[in-house]
LUMDREN-862780 format. One line per 8 residues: number of its first residue (from 0); their letters; for each residue x, y, z of N, C-alpha, C. Coordinates in steps of 0.05 Angstrom, whole numbers. Each point is the difference from the previous one (the first is absolute). Example, Ala and Ser with C-alpha at 12.3 -4.5 7.8 and 13.67 -1.06 7.14 Angstrom:
# LUMDREN-862780
0) as) 264:-114:156:-18:24:0:18:24:0  -7:21:-14:16:24:1:-15:22:14
END
This chain:
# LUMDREN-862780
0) xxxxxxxx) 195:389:-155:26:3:14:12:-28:4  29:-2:-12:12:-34:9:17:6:28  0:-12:9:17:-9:22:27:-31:2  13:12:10:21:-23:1:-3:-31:11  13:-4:-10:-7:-33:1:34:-20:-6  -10:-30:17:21:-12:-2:-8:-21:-23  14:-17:-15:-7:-23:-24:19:-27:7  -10:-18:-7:16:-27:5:15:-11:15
8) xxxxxxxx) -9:8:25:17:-16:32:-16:-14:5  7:-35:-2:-14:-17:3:2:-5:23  -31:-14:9:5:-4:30:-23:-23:5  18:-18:14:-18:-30:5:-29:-2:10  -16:-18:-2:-25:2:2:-3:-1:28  17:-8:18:4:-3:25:-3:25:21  12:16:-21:8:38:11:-21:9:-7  -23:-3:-5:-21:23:-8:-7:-1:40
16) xxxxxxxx) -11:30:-5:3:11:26:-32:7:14  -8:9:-20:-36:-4:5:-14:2:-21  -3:-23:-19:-16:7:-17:-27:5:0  -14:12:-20:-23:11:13:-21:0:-21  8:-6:-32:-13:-6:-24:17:-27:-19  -13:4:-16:6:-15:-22:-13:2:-21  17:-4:-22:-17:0:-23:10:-9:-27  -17:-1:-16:15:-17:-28:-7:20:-21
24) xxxxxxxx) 23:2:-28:-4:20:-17:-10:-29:-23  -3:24:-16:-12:-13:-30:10:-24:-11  35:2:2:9:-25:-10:11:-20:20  -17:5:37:8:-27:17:26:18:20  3:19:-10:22:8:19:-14:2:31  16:0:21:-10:-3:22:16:22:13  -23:22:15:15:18:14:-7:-1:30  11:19:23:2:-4:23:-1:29:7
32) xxxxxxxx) -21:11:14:-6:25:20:17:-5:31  19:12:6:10:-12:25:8:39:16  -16:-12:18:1:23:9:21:26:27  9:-33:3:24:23:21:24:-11:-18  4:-9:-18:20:-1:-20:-7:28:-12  -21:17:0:-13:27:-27:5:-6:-21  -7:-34:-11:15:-1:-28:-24:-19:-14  5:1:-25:-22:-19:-19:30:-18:-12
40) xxxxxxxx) -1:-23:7:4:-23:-8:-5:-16:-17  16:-22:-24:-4:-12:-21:19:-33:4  -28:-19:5:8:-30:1:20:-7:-26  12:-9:0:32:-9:-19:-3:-30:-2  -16:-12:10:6:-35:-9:17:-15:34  16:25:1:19:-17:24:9:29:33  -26:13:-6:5:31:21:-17:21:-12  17:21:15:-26:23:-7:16:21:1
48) xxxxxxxx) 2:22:-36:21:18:-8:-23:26:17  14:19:-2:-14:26:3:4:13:-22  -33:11:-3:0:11:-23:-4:33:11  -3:3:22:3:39:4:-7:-13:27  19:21:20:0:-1:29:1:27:9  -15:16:10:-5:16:16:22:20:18  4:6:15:16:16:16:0:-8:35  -30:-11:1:-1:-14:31:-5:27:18
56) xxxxxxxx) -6:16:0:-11:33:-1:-19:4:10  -15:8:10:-24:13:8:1:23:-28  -28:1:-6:-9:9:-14:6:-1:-34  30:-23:-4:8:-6:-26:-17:-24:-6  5:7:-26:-12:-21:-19:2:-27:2  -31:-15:10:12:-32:-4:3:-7:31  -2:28:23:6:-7:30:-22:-21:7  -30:7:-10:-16:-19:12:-14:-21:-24
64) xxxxxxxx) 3:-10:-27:3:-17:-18:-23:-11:9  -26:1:-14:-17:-28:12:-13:-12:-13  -12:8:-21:-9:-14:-25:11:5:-29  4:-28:-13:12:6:-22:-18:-15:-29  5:21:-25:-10:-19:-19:17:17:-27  5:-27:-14:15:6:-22:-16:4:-19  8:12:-22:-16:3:-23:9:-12:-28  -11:4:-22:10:-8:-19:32:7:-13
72) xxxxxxxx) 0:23:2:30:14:-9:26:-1:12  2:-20:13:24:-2:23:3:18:29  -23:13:-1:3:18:27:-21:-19:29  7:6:15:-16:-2:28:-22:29:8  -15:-14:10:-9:33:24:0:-12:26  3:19:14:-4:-7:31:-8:22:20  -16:-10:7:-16:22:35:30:5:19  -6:16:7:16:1:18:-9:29:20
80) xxxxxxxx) -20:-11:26:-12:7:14:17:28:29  18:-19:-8:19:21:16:14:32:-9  3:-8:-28:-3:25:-6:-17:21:-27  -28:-18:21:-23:5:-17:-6:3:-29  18:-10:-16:10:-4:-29:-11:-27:-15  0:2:-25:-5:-22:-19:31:0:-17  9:-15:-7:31:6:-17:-2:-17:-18  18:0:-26:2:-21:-18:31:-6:3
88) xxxxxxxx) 3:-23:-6:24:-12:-2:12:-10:-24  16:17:-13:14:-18:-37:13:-21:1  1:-12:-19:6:-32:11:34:8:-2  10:27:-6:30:-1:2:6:14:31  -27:0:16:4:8:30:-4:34:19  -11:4:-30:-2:35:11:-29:1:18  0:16:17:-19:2:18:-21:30:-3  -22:2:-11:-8:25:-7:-24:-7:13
96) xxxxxxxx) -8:24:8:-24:10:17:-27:10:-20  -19:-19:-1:-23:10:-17:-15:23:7  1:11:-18:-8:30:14:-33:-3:9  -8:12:12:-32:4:11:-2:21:22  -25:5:15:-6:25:-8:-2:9:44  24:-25:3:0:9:29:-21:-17:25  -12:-13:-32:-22:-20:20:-1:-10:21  24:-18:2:3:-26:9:5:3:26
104) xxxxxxxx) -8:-10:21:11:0:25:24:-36:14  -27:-18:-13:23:-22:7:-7:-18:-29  8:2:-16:-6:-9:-35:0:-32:18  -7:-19:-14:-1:-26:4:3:-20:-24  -22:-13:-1:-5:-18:-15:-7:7:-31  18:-10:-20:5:16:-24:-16:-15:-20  -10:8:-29:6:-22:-21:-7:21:-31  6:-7:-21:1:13:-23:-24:-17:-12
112) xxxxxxxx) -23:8:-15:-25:8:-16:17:-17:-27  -24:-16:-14:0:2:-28:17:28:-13  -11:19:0:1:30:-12:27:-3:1  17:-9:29:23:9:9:2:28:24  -23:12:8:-7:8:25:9:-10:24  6:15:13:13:-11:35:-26:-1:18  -4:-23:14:-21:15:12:12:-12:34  -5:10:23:11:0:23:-8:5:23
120) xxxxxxxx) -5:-18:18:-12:11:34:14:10:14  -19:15:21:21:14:15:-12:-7:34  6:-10:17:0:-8:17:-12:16:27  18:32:-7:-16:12:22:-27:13:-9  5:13:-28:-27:16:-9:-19:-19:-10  5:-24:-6:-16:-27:-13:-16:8:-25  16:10:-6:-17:3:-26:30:-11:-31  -19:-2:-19:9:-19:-21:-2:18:-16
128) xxxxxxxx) 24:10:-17:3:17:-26:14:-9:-14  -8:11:-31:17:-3:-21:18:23:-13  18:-10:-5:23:16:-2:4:3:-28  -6:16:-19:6:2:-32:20:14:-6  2:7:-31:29:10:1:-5:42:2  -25:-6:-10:-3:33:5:-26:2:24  -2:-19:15:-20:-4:30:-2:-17:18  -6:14:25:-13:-12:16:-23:-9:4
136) xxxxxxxx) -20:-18:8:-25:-9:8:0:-9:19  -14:11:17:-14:-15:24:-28:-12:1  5:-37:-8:-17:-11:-5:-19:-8:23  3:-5:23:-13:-12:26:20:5:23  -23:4:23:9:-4:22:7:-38:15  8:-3:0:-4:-31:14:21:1:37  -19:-21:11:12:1:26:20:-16:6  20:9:13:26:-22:-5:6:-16:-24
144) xxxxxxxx) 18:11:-15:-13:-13:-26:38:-9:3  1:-20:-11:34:-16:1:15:0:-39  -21:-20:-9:17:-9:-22:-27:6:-20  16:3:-40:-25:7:-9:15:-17:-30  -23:-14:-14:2:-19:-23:-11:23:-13  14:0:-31:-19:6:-15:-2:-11:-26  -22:-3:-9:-3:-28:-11:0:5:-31  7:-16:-16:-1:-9:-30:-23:23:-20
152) xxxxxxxx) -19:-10:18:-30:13:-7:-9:30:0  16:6:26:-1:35:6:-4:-7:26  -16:-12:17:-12:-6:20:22:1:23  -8:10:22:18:2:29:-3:-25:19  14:-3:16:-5:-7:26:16:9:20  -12:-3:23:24:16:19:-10:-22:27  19:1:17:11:-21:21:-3:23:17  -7:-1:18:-8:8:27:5:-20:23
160) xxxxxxxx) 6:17:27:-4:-5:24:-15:-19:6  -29:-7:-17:-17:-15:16:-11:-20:-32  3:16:-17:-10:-18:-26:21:-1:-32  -16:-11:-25:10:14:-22:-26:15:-7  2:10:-19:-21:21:-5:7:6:-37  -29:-12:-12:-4:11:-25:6:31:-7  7:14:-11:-7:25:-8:-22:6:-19  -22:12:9:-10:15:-25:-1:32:-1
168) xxxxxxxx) 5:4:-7:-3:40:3:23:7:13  -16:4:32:18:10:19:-13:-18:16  -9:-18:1:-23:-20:22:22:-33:-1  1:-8:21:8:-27:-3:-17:-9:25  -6:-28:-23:-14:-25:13:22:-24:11  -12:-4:24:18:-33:12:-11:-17:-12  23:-20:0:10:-17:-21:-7:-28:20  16:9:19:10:-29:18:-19:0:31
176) xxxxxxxx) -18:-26:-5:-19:1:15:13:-8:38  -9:7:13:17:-2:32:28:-8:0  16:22:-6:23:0:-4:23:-3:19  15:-18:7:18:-9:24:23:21:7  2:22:-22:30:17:-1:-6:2:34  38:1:-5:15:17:25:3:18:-3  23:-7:-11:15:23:-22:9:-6:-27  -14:15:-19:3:-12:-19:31:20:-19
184) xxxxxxxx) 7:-6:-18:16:19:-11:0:5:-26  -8:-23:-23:9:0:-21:-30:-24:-21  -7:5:-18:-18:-20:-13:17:-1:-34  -14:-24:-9:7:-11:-24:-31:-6:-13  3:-6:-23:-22:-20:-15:12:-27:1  -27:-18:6:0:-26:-9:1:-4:-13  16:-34:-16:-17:-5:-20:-26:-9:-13  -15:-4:25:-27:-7:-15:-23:28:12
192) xxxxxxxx) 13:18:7:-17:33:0:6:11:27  2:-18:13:4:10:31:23:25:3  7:-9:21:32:15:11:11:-16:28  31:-2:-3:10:6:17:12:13:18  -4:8:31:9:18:6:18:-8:32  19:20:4:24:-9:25:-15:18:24  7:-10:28:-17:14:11:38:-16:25  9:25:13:27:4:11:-14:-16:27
200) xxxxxxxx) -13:11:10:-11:-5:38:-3:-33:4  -22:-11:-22:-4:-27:-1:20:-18:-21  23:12:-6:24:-13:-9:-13:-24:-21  -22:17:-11:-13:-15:-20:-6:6:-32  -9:-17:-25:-11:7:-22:-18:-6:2  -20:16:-13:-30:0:-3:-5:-5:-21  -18:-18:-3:-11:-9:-38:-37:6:6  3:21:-17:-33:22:-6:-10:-21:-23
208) xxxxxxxx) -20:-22:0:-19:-6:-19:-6:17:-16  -12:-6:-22:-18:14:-18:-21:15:4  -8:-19:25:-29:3:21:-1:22:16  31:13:12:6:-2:30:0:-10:17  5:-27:-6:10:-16:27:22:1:4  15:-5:24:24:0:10:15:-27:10  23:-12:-8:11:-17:15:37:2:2  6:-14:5:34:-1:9:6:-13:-24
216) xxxxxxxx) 23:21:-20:19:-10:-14:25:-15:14  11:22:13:24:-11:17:1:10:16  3:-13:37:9:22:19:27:-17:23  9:18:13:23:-4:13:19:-4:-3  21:-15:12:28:-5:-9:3:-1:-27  18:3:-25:12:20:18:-3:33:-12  -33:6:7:-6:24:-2:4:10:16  16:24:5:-4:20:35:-17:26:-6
224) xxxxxxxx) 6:19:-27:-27:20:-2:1:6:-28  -16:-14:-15:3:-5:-34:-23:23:-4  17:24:-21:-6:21:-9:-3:7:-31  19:-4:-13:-3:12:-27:-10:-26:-21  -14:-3:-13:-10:-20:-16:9:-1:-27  6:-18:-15:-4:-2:-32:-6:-30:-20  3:8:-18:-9:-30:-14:15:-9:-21  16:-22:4:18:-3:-30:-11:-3:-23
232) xxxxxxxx) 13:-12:-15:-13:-14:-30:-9:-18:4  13:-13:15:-11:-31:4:-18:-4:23  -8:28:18:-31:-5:6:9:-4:28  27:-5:17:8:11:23:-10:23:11  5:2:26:-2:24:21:33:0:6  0:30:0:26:18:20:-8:18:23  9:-19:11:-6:22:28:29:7:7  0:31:8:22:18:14:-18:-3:28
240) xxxxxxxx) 30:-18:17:-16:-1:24:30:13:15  -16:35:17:21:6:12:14:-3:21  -9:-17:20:5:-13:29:23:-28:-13  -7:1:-14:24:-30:-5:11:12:-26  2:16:-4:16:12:-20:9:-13:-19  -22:-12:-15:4:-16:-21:-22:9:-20  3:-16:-23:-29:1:-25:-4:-27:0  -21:-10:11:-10:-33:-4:-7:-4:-40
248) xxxxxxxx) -6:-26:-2:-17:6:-27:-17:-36:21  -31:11:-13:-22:-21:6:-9:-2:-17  5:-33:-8:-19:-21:-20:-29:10:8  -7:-15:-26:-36:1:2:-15:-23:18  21:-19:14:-16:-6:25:10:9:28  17:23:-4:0:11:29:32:-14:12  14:-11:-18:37:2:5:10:22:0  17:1:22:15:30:6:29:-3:0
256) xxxxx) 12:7:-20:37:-4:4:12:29:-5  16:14:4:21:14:1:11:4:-33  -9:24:-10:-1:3:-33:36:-7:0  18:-8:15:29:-3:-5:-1:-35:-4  -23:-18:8:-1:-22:-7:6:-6:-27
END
């Protein structure tokens, strides 16, 4: 089913209203989860167009926007917890609702498989499924489970409340040895194996060793609660940080400027 949508009302980087993801497609494009906007957003060089905006609704499409990831073909997906839905987004702005089988209570943290499989947490039931085109799977239960990588190889990980966590089966192992989260929201890969991950409470980035060790990429000013993560080409961090209603981008020693720099 598509739903209505608005296309190309640009709007300064200044005006994003709570962003709450971020993310980069195949060829560097840079998108924006913003969530009391109900809209998925696209960086321009000099602002940020809308590429499908919502209704601002209870219970419409796009009301609660929280994780986003693009795919190869010009489309987006996005969670959107509020109205317990997974949707895809065409890159000409149509808003369709992936069909499934009623699962979901608060969908979350998204990402698409080698195969091209959806796979997706859900926050209240905590459990992690994959979404095919003719099924559902319910692969693991996990506790508080936030954000989920899935990797090159086949291999999972998923970001939790308190750790990251390998997947094997339906079993995940911790990753990250005495782990400092607050609150965490969002993880990345390193480049040398680790991860980075944003954690809102301690207005901080977390850089996960290879090891699991933990130390400070970047924290404070001017972070206020850095949420959605991604990684450019050139090996940057984007943080959607929604309290300052901006998207930072952080060098690889921990510089933080305002992606309108």
């Amino acid at each position: 089913m598509a739903f209505g949508l608005l296309l190309g009302a640009a709007a300064p980087a200044e005006d994003l209203r709570y962003p709450v993801d971020v993310a980069v497609g195949p060829g560097g494009e840079i998108y924006v989860a913003d969530i009391e906007a109900a809209a998925l957003l696209r960086w321009s060089g000099s602002g940020f167009e809308v590429v499908a905006k919502g209704e601002g609704l209870p219970r419409t499409p796009l009301f609660g926007i929280r994780h986003i990831v693009p795919t190869g073909d010009g489309t987006v997906l996005a969670s959107d917890p509020a109205t317990m839905a997974l949707y895809r987004i065409t890159a000409s702005g149509e808003i369709e609702a992936i069909p499934d089988d009623a699962g979901f209570v608060t969908p979350w943290g998204i990402a698409v498989d080698a195969s091209g499989d959806i796979l997706a947490v859900d926050r209240v039931t905590q459990r992690l499924r994959r979404i095919r085109p003719d099924a559902i799977e319910e692969v693991a239960t996990i506790r508080a489970p936030r954000a989920i990588l899935a990797e090159s190889d086949g291999s999972l990980h998923v970001l939790t409340d308190r750790n990251v966590l390998r997947m094997e089966g339906g079993d995940g192992e911790p990753l990250v040895q005495s782990p400092p989260f607050e609150f965490p929201h969002d993880f990345v890969r390193a480049p040398d194996g680790g991860f980075f991950v944003t954690d809102g409470y301690a207005r901080c980035i977390w850089k996960v060793s290879p090891e699991g060790r933990v130390s400070v990429h970047a924290r404070g000013e001017p972070l206020v609660s850095p949420q959605g993560l991604a990684v450019t080409a050139d090996g940057d961090l984007l943080v959607a940080d929604a309290h300052a209603r901006t998207v930072f981008r952080v060098s690889g020693s921990g510089e933080i400027v305002p992606l309108s720099n």
